[in-house]
N, C-alpha and C positions, 0 to 999 in steps of 0.2 A: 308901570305896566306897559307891555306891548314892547320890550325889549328883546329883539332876540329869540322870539317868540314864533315856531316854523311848525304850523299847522299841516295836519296830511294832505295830501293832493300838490304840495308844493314844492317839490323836488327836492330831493336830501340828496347831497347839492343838487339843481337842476341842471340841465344840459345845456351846454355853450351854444343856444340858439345862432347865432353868428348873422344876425340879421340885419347886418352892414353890407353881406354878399348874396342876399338874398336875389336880388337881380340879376345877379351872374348868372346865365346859363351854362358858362362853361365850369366856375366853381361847381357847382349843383352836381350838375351831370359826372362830374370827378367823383361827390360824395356817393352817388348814385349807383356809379360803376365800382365803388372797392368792394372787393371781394367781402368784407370785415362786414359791410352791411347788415343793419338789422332791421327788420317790419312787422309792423305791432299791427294788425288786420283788423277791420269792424262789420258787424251784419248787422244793420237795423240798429246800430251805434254800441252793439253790444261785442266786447273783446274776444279775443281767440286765445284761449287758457289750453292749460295742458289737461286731457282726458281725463276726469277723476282727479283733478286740481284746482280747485277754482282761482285758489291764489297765488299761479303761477300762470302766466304770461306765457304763449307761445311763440316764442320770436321766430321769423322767419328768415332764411337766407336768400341774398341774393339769388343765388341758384334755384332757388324754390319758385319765385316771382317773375323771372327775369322774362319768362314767355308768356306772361299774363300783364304785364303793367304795361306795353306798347310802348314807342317811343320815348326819347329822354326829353326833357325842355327842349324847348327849341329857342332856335336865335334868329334874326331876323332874315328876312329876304337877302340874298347876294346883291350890292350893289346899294343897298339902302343908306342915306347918309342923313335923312332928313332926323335930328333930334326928339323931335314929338313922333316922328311914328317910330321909329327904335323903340321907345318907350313901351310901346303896344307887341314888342314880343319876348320883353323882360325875363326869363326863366318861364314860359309860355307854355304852358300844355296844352297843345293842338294835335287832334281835330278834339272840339270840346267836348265830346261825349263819351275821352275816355274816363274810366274812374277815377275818383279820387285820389290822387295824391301827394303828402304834404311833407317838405321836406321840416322834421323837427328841430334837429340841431347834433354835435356829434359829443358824445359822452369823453373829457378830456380826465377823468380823474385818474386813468396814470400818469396824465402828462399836462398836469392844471398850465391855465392861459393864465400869469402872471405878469404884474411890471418888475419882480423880485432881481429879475436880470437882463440883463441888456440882450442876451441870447435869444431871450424869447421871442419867439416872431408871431404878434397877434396876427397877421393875416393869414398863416397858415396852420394855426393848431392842430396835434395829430389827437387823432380818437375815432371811436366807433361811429362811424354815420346812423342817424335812425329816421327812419320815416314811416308815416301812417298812412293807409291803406284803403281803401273803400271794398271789399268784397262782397258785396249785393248778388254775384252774377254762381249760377249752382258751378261753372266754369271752378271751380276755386276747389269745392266739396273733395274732388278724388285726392287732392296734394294732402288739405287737411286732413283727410282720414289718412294717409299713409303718413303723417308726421306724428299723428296721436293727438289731434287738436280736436276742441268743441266748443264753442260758442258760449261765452260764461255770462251771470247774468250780469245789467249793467251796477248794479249796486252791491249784490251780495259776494260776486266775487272784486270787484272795485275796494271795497273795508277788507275783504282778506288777501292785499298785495300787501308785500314790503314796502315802505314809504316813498325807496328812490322807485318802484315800477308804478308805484301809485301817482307821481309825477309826471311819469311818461304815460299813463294811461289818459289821465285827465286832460294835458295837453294833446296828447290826439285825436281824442272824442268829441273835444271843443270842435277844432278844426276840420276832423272831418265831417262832422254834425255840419257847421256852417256853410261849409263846401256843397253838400247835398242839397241841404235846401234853399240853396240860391243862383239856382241852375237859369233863372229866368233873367233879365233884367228890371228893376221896380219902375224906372223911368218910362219905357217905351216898349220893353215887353219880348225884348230878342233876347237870344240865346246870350248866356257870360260865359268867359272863360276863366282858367287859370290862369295866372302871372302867380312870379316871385315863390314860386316853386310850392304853392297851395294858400300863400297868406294875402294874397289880393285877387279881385277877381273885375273883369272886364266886360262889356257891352260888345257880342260882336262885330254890331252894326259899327264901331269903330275903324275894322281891317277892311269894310268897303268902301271905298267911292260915294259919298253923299248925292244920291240921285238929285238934279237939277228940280227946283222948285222944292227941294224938301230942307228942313233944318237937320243939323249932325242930332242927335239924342244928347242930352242937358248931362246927359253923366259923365261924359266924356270930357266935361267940361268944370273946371276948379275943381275941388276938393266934397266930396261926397264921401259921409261915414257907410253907404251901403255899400262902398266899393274894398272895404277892409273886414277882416274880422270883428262881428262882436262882440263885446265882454257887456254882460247886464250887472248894475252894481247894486249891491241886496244889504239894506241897513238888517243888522241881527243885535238884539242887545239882552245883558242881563240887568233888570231894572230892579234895585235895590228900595227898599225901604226907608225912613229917614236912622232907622238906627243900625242899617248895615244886617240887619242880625235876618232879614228877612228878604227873598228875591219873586217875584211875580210872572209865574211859568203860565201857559196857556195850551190847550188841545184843540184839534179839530178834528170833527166827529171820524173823517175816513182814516186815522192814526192805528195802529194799532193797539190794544188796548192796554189802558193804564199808563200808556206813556203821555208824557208832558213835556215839554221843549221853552224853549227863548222866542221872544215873540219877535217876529221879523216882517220887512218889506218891501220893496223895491224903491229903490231912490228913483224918485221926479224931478226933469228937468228942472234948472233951478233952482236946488235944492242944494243946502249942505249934508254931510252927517247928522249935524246935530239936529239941525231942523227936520229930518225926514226919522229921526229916533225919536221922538217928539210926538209928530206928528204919527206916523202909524199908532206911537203905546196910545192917546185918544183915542183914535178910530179905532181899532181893536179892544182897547178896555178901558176906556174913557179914561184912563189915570193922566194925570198931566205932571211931566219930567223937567225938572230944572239942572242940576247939571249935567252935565254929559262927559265922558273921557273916553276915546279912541284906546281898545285894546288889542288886537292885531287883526290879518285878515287869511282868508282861504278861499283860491281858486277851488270854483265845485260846477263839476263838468256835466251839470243835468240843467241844461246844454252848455250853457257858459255865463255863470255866474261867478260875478266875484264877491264874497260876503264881508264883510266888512263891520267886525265885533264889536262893538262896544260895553259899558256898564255907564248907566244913569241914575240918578237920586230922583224917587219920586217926591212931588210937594203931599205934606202932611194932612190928615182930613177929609179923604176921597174916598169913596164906592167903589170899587169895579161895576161897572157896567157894559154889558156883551151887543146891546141893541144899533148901536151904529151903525157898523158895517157888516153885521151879523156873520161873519168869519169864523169866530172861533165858538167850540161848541163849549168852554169852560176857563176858566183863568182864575189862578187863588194865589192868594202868598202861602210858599211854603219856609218852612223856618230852617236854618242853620243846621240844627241838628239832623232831623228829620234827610236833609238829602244830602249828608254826610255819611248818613246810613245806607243810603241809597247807592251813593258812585262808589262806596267800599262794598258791596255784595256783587258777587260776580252774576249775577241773573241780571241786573236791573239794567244790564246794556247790552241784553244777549238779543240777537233778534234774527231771525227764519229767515228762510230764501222766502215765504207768504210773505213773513212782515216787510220787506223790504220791497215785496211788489205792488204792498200797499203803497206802501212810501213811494214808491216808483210812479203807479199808477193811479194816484188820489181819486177816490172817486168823482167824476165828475155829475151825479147825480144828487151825490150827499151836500157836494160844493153847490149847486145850485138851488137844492131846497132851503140849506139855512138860508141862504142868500135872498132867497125870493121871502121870506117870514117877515113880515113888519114887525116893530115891535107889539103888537097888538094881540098879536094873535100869537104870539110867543104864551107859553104856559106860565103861572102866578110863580114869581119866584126865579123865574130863568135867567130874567135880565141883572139883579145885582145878586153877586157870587157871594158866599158867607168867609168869614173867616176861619172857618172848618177844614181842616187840610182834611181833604180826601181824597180818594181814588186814586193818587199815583202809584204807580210800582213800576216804572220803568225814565229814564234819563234817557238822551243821547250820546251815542258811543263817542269815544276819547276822536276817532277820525271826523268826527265833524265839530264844528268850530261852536257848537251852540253845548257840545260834551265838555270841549275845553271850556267856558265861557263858567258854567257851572261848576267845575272840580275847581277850576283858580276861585271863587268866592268860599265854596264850602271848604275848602281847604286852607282859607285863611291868608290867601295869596292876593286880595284887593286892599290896599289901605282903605285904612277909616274912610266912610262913606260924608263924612264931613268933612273931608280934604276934598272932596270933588269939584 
């Protein structure tokens, strides 16, 4: 398992990020200026599709941009020799208020960056340059309506791209997501900038002169993860039964309804895989998991997560029970057959522009009531689940990693659960 294994959202191949020359302003700005240019735009992190298309992507040209995005990187002051402050204008988007934007990386697949022959020159691979966009400002509105663009949603047209735009969409969203809300600095509270042509960002108060009797700001100094992109890494598993024949799905009341998913969590510092697959299936449904096996993973760009699959053997002799962390509003084992039935019907992974704004939009009122319920005051019976399979009638679709998770078990694609 976990061989080979290329989950949506992750580039079918994904694009020769080249982030060896990410500091080059002068590389960047080449990729910046080719004509061939392409830009993927976001409003409120949600993409620019084509009118009446959700699942096409409006790329933009150069030409279209070129008087809205301001300046190219910038490079350092004339004259500048000192090593560490070079450093501070790296591919530099200044003055920092302008928009977002992140250079991705350039599409080589007519012309793959190979060792295959000695000809190939990795420092200059040719291909489409692409970059991602922030258009927040109504400035943008007139071009869009004259190219036939609109604002798609971020999920439901996200599941209906082609795998390679589904690539490109997730890596931009990430990035420009993280760009937007991290306009401030977390240390000391001044303005950041762009470096590295959107994948790092900076503490203004760096390009000033440290006023006398004051310290420089702590960021500027070693190695800080607030000064990079985030990736959050989200354990997701399908937790089998001791004879295989049975896997333990879970709902949460703001879902859509009848559907049922892979119980998941965010890895904690300190934490391995297995230890944080483990530990969530307790706290969620008290089951307690002994072995564990790594089955692949999926970048999922709401905002930046990377999920991280697995299947684990639960220990034999156990309840479910819901009362822990009061999360989920149901958890049952469902059997082999039963959602074999399920990922073969074309309804049980269809789901609306609603449902996906549910999904988008979790409630956060429903999340807070379970939340706030002791077990006490829970109704007679809530807390341990029966072995009654009921109420499912919907899976997650093939595009997310908890679809795949489940079609590889009910499909007969996990070895024996005793090889685990």
């Amino acid at each position: 398992m976990g061989d080979n294994i290329v989950n949506f959202f992750a580039g079918q191949p994904p694009l020769n990020r080249l982030s060896f020359q990410r500091h080059s302003s002068e590389t960047l700005n080449k990729h910046l200026s080719d004509p061939k240019a392409q830009f993927v735009l976001y409003r409120e992190f949600k993409p620019l599709v084509k009118k009446g298309e959700a699942g096409k992507i409006l790329f933009l040209s150069l030409d279209d941009v070129k008087d809205k995005i301001g300046p190219q990187y910038t490079s350092s002051p004339e004259g500048m020799t000192d090593r560490i402050q070079l450093k501070l204008y790296e591919s530099a988007r200044l003055p920092y208020a302008l928009p977002a934007l992140v250079f991705l990386g350039i599409d080589d697949r007519a012309d793959p960056t190979t060792n295959a022959s000695s000809a190939v020159d990795h420092s200059n691979p040719s291909g489409i340059p692409y970059f991602a966009l922030d258009a927040a400002e109504p400035e943008w509105d007139e071009i869009i309506e004259k190219r036939g663009g609109e604002w798609g949603d971020a999920r439901a047209s996200a599941t209906a791209l082609t795998g390679w735009e589904a690539g490109i969409f997730a890596q931009g969203r990430a990035l420009v997501d993280w760009n937007v809300r991290n306009k401030f600095c977390p240390a000391c509270g001044s303005r950041t900038y762009s470096l590295w042509g959107g994948w790092k960002r900076n503490c203004t108060s760096a390009l000033e002169p440290v006023k006398e009797g004051k310290e420089a700001c702590f960021s500027t100094k070693g190695l800080h993860n607030f000064a990079y992109p985030r990736t959050d890494p989200v354990i997701i598993m399908g937790i089998l039964d001791s004879t295989g024949e049975k896997m333990l799905l879970g709902r949460q009341k703001s879902w859509p309804k009848g559907m049922y998913s892979c119980l998941a969590g965010f890895i904690e510092p300190g934490e391995s895989f297995e230890d944080a697959v483990r530990r969530e299936v307790l706290e969620e449904a008290g089951i307690e998991v002994g072995p564990v096996r790594y089955s692949s993973s999926q970048p999922w760009p709401y905002p930046a997560n990377l999920m991280v699959g697995c299947f684990g053997r639960a220990n034999d002799g156990q309840t479910i029970r819901l009362d822990l962390d009061n999360e989920l509003e149901d958890a049952q084992w469902f059997s082999r057959s039963l959602i074999s039935s399920l990922v073969s019907s074309s309804t049980s992974s269809a789901y609306t522009r609603e449902d996906h704004k549910k999904l988008e939009n979790q409630s956060q009122s429903d999340q807070q009531t379970s939340a706030a319920l002791a077990p006490s005051e829970k109704k007679e019976g809530e807390v341990v689940v029966t072995n009654v399979e009921k109420g499912i009638t919907r899976v997650p679709p093939e595009t997310a990693i908890a679809g795949q998770l489940v079609r590889l078990w009910a499909r007969g694609g996990v070895e024996l659960v005793s090889k685990l």
